[in-house]
N, C-alpha and C positions, 0 to 999 in steps of 0.2 A: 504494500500500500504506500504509494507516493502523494506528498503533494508540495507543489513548489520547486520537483526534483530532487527531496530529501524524505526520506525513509521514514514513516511513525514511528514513533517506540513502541516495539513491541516486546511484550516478553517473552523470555523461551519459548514456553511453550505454544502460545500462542503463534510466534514463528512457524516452530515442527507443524502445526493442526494446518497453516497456510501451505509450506513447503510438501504435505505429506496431498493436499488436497489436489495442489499443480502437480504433484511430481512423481508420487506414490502409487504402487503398482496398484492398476485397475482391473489385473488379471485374476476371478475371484475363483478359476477354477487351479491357477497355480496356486494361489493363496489360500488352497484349500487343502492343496497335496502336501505344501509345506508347513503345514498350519500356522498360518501368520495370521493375526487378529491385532491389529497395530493398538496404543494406548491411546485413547480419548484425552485432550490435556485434564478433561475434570479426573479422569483416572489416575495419573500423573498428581494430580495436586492432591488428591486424595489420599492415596499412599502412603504422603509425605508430613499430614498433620500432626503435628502436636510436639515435633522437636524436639531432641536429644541424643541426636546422631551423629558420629564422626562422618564426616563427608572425606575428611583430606586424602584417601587412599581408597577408590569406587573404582567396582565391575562393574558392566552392565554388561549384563549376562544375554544373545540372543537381542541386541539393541536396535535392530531395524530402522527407524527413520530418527530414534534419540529422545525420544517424548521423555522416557522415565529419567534420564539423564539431565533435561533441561528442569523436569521437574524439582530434580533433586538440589540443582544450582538457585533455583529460585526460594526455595524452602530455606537454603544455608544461609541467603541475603537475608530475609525472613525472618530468622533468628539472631542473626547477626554473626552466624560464624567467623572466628577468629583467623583461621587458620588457611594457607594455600589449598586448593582442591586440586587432584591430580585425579584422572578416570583414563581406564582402561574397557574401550566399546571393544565388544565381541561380535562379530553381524558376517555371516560367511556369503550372503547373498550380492552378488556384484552389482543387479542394481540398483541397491539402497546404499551402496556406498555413495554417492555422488548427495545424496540428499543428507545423507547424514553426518558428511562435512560440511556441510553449507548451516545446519542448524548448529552444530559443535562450534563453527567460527563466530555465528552471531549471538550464542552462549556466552561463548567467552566474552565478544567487544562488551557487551550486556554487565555481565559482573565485571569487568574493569571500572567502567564507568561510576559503580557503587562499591569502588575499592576492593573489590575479593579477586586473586588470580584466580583463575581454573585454566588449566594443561587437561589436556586429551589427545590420545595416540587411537587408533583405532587398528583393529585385529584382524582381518580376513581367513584365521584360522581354522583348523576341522576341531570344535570344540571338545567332539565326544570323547577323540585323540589327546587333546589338550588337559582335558581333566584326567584320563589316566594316567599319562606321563611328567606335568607338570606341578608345580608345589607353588602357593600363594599364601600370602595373608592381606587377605584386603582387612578394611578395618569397616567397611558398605558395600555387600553385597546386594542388585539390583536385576528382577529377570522377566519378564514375561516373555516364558520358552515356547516354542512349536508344540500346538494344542493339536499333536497327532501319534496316532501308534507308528513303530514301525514296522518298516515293511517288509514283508516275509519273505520277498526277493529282491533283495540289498543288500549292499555291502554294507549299510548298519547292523543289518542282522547278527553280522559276527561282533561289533564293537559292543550291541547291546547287553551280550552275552558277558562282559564287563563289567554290568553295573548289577546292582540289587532289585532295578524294577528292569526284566530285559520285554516289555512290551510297548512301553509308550515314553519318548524321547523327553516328555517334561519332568518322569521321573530322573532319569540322569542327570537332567540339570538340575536337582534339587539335589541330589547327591554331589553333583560338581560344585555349587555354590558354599553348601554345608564344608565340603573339603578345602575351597579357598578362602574360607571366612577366617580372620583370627580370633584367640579366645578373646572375648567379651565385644566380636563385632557385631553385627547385625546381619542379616539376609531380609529384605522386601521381597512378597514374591507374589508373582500373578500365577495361580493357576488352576484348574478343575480342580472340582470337590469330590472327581473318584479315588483320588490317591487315598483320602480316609476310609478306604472301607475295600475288601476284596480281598481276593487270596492273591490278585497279580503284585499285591502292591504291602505285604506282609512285610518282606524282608527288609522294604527300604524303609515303613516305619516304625521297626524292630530300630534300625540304626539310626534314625534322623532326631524322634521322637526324644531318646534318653541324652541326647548331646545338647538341645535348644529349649527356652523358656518363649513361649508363646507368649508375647504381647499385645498384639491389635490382630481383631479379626475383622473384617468387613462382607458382608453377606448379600445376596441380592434373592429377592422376591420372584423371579424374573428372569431366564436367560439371556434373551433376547434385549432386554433393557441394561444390558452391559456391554458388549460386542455386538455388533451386526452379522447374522448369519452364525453364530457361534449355535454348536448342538449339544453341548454342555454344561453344565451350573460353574460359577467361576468365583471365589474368592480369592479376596487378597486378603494375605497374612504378611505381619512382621514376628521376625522371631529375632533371640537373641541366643548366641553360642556362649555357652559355657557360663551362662550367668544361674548363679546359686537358688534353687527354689526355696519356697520356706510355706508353710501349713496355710497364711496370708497371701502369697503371690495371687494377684489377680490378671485377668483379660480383658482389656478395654473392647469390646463387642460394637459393630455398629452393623444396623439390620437396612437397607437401603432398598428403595424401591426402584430405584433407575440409577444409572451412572450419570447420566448425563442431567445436570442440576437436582443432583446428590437426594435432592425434597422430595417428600417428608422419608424424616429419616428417624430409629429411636439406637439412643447410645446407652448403653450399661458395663456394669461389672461383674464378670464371675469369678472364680472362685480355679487358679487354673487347676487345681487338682479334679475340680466338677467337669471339666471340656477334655482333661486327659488325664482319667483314672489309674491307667497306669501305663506310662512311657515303656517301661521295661517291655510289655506286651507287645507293644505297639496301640494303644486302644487311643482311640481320640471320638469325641464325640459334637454335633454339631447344632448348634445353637439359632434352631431355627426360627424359636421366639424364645423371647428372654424367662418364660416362666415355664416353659415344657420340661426343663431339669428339674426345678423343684418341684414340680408334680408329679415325677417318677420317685422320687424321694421321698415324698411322702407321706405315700403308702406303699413302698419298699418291701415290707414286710412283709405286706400280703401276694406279692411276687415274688414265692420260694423257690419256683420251678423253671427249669428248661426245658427245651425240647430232649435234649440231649439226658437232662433227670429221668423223662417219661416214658425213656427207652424206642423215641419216635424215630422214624428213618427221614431224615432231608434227601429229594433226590430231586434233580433237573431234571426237566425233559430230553430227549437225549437227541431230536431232528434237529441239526442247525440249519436253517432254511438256506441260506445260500452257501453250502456246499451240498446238502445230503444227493444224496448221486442212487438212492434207490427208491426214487419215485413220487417222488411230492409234486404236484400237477394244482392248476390253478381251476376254479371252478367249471369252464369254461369248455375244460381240458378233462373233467373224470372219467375216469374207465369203470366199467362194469364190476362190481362187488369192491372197489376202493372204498377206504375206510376215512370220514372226516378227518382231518387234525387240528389238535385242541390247540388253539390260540389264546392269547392273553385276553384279548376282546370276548370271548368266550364264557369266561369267569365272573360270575354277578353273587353278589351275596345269598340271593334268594333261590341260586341253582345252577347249575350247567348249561346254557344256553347249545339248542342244536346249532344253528348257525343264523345268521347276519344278512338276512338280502338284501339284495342292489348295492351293497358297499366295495364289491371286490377284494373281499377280506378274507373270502373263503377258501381252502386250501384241501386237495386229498393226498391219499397216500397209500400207496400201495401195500394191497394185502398180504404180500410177500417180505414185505421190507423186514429185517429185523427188530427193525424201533417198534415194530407192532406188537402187542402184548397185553395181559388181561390181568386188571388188578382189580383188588376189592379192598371194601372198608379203607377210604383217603379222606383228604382235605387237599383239593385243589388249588394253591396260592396264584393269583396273578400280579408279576415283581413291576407294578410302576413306579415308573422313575421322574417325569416331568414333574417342576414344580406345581403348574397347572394344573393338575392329577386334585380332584378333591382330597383324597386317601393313597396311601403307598401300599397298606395291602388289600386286597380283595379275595377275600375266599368262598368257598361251599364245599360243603359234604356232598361225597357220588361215594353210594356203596357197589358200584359196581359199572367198569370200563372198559372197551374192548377197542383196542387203537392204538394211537400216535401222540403224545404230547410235543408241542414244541419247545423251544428252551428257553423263552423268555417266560414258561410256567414254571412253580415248583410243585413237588406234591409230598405230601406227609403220608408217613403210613406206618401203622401197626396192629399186625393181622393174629395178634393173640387172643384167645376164647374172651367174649366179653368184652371187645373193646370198643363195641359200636360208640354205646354213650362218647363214651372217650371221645373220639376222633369226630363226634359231633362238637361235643362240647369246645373243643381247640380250634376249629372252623369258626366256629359262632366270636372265639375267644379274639380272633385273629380279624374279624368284621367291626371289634370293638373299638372307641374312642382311645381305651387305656393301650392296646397293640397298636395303635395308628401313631399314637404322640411318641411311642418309644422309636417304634421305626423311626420318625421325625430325627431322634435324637442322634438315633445308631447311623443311617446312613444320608440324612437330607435328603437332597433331589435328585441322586443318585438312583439308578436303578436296586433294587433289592436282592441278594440275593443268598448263598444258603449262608456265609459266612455271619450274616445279617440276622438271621433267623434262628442260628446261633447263639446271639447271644441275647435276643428276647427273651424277658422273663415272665414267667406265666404263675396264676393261680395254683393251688395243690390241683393233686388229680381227681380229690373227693370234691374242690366243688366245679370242675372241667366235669366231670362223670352229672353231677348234678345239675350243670347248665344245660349238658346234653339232654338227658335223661328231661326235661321239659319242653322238649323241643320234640316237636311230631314231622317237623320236615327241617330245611333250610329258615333263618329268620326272616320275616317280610320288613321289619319296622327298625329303624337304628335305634330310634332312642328307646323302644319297649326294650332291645335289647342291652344297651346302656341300665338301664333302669332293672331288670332283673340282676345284673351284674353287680349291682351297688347294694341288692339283698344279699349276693349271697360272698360276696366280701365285707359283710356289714361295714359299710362305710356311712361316717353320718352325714348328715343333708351339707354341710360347709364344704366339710371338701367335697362331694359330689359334683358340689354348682360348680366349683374353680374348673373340674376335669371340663364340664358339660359346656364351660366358658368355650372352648376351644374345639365345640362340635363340629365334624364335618359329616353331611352327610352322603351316603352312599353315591359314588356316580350313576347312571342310569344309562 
């Protein structure tokens, strides 16, 4: 923006959002392979609130067009940082280098002017290479990495085989950054909220988990009201390496309904041993409104059980729809004596839907296939994961199935004398308000799934056997079913109302 022949002031980032909008790739389907979801500058600013971070010695981890970087020079003005800022950008894509010198220079003229150097070198290196082979101590780690798996024919395949999460490339850079952090620095970090939850992602928060003190978390309502086109839930978190926990350490929380003018938004504190119960596990849990913790808590007491207590079997359905290679065919497409398969959409509280017309949703599967098998006495889970999603589980009782499950189902099962009540009662248990808010806790927006289920905690078996046992079919009603549940947990009317605060009900 010129006028007179001389340049507005602009700031950082403001610059980067100008430079990324002239200059920045428009290509959404390479920006889709590489997963690049560039920073909004309110993203950028946002990250950066509340001050008390060495700047003098920054990554930026995966820096694309420099937004987090400018952000992070405007914050140190801000504050007033004392000290020279030195930053080393990482950005292997050649052409974002061109933009992201041009925003790096007007950075720097930017904090001259307001007396602060900032030096920046920029990297064109193969990172993945770089974290293994190389040793750092930055004192401000900075990253929103490639929000993509990788990919099963590449040569990252073998480097991924290197790190702790070998499936998806933002887990390495969270281990890369944990490894160039020095003790008592910081890592800022942009990224999906699947790494908390899964068996892909165990081992890397086995190791991430017991090294850093969670500080700010920031949450969004919303996929899509954070990145464009992004098919993920995404948080930013800061953490801090090597800083000492104590029974008081808390997490500054902020729950946001859009990125973009941040409003309305609600800020709290918890408690961080409440959001990561135990590091050493790996266990972290997710703060999707500020009082769904303490409502698990409780009534704690009256959730003695797991699945895993009940002697219940977790299994997935075992059709991956885009590979199974024996015979899954679209409606369109059935063959004679093919057997439906049970889809996510399928799954209603109040029963097993046969099938969905005029959607295109319907799917068969040959009668030969393997996958095909006859089970009795279940609870058919359906694992949503959008935020969107009224509910994260959706279940029903089928005492008896002859077919295909796909894998975005789970199903419970235990086929010992007497177990019908049961494996009602756990259905109905899993339709409930009190299974919906844990989910909430256990995995967010994420999809659901067995590791998840896992570690739900359930009523005794006597009164699961007892829920069943009044139950003549599937439930029709949430809140009748809410409302029996609070008899036979004798729970009194106060807390009741708080759970009931937080009703959703059933999709339809």
């Amino acid at each position: 923006m010129r006028i007179g022949g001389s340049e507005l002031e602009e700031t950082p980032t403001q610059f980067a959002t100008r430079m990324s909008a002239e200059h920045g790739s428009k290509n959404r389907e390479l920006n889709k392979q590489i997963g690049y979801f560039p920073t909004p500058d309110e993203g950028g600013r946002l990250l950066f609130e509340g001050g008390g971070l060495d700047f003098s010695f920054m990554a930026d981890l995966g820096a694309g067009e420099g937004m987090l970087t400018a952000a992070a020079v405007e914050a140190a003005i801000k504050c007033r940082f004392k000290k020279d800022i030195h930053c080393t950008l990482y950005e292997n894509q050649e052409s974002m280098i061109s933009t992201l010198r041009k925003v790096m220079l007007h950075t720097q003229s930017w904090a001259k002017k307001r007396g602060l150097t900032f030096r920046f070198n920029i990297k064109t290196v193969d990172l993945m290479d770089s974290f293994i082979n190389e040793m750092h101590s930055y004192t401000l780690v900075v990253s929103n990495p490639p929000f993509v798996r990788v990919p099963a024919d590449s040569d990252l395949k073998e480097q991924a085989k290197k790190f702790r999460c070998t499936t998806n490339l933002y887990g390495a850079f969270m281990e890369g950054a944990l490894k160039w952090t020095k003790e008592g620095g910081y890592l800022l970090l942009i990224t999906p909220t699947s790494w908390k939850n899964g068996a892909y992602f165990a081992k890397l928060r086995r190791h991430f988990l017991p090294q850093v003190k969670l500080e700010r978390i920031v949450s969004f309502r919303r996929r899509h009201n954070v990145f464009k086109n992004v098919q993920q839930d995404i948080e930013f978190t800061i953490w801090c390496k090597g800083k000492r926990l104590t029974t008081k350490s808390k997490v500054k929380v902020t729950l946001a309904e859009r990125l973009s003018k941040v409003e309305p938004y609600k800020k709290f504190e918890l408690l961080h041993q409440t959001l990561i119960p135990n590091p050493k596990k790996g266990r972290i849990l997710t703060p999707d409104h500020p009082e769904h913790l303490e409502l698990i808590r409780s009534i704690n007491g009256k959730f003695s059980q797991s699945l895993y207590d009940l002697s219940i079997n977790i299994l997935i359905g075992q059709v991956v729809m885009f590979r199974e290679k024996d015979g899954v065919v679209n409606s369109d497409q059935k063959r004679k004596n093919d057997f439906q398969l049970v889809r996510e959409h399928h799954v209603r509280p109040t029963g097993l839907l046969s099938r969905i017309e005029g959607r295109g949703l319907e799917q068969w599967i040959n009668k030969n296939s393997p996958n095909v098998s006859s089970r009795k006495n279940m609870a058919i889970c359906s694992r949503r994961g959008a935020k969107t999603d009224r509910r994260r589980l959706v279940s029903c009782y089928v005492s008896e199935h002859h077919g295909g499950i796909e894998n975005k189902v789970v199903y419970l099962e235990y086929n010992e004398k007497g177990s019908k009540n049961l494996m009602k009662g756990i259905s109905a248990f899993m339709n409930s308000t009190f299974a919906d808010i844990q989910i909430r806790c256990i995995c967010g927006g994420t999809m659901v799934n067995k590791g998840d289920l896992e570690r739900l905690r359930l009523p005794s078996r006597e009164i699961l056997v007892s829920l069943g046992r009044g139950m003549r079919n599937n439930p029709t009603d949430a809140k009748k079913l809410d409302n029996k549940l609070q008899r036979l947990l004798d729970l009194d009317d106060e807390d009741f109302t708080k759970w009931m605060e937080h009703y959703t009900p059933w999709k339809g």
